[in-house]
N, C-alpha and C positions, 0 to 999 in steps of 0.2 A: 530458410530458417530451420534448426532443429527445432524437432517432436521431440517432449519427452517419453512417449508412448510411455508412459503409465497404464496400466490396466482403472485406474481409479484417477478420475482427474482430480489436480492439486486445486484448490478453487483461490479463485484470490480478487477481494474487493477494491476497488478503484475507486478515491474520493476525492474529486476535484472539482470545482464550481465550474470549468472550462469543459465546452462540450469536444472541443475540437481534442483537448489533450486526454479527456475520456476515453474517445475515440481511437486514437492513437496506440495508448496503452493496451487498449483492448484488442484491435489490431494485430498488434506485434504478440500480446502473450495469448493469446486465440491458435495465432497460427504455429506456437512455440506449443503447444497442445494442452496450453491451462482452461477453465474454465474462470469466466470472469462476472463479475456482479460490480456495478456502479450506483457511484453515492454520491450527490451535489453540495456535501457539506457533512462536518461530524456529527449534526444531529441525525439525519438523514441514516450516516454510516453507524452510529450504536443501534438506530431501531435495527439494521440489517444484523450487523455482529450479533445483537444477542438474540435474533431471531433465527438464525439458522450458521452450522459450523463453518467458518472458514480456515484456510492454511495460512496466509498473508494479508497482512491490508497495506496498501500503495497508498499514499495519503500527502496531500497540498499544506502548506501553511496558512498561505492566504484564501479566505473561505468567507461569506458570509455567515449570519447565524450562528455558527460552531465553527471556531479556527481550528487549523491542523492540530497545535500543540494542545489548545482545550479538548480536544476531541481526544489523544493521543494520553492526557493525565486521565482524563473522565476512564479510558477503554483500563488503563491499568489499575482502575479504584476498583472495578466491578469484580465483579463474580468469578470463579476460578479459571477455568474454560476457554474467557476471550483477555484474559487480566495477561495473559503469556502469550499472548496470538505474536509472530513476532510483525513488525512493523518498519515498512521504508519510506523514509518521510522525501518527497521531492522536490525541490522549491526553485524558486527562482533567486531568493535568498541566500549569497554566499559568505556571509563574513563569520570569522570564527563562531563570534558570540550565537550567532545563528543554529551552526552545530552545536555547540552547548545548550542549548535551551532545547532543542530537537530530542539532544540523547536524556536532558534533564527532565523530558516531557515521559520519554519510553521508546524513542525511535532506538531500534537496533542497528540502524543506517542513513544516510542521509548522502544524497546525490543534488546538484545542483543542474537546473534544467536548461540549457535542453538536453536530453538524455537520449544517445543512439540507441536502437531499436536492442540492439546485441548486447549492449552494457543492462538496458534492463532486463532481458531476458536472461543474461547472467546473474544476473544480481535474484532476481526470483528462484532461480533454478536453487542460487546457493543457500539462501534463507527460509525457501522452504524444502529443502533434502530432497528435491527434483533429480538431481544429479550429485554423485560422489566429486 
């Protein structure tokens, strides 16, 4: 896997009710040289966003408590700071309408799961300026 060897790790929150896809994700962008924080659900994932900065949040649709997209409009109502955080929603949901409600929630991207290790670590690298 590339490092990004950043002097300053990129941080990026993980929110998915699945321990196993937690896992994974963290995994893959761990050893791609992010630093990672995980969250079981969007309520879960705002206490974390508005308690401390991140560069990314990686985010599920299907969620107990707070779904992806409630969690995804809530992060872009708040406060300056986490309202532009940018956002890549995952799912296992692929039909248009799907996308459109994702990018109409605040996702800046949307992947359908399951996701190889390398596409996501691309796709981080890109969205949060890991790499040119």
């Amino acid at each position: 896997m590339v490092d990004i060897g950043a002097p300053a790790k990129v941080r990026v929150l993980v929110v998915d009710d699945s321990s196993v896809v937690r896992l994974y994700y963290r995994s893959a962008l761990e050893s791609a040289g992010f630093e990672v924080e995980q969250a079981i659900n969007g309520i879960e994932a705002m206490e974390r966003a508005l308690s401390k900065p991140f560069d990314l949040v990686i985010v599920d649709v299907n969620m107990p408590r707070m779904d992806g997209l409630t969690f995804l409009r809530a992060l872009r109502r708040s406060a300056a700071d986490v309202a532009v955080l940018p956002a890549l929603m995952i799912s296992t949901e692929s039909e248009t309408q799907d996308v459109a409600a994702a990018r109409a929630a605040g996702a800046n991207f949307y992947l359908v799961k399951p996701v190889a290790e390398a596409e996501l670590v691309r796709h981080v690298c890109v969205l949060t300026g890991a790499v040119s």
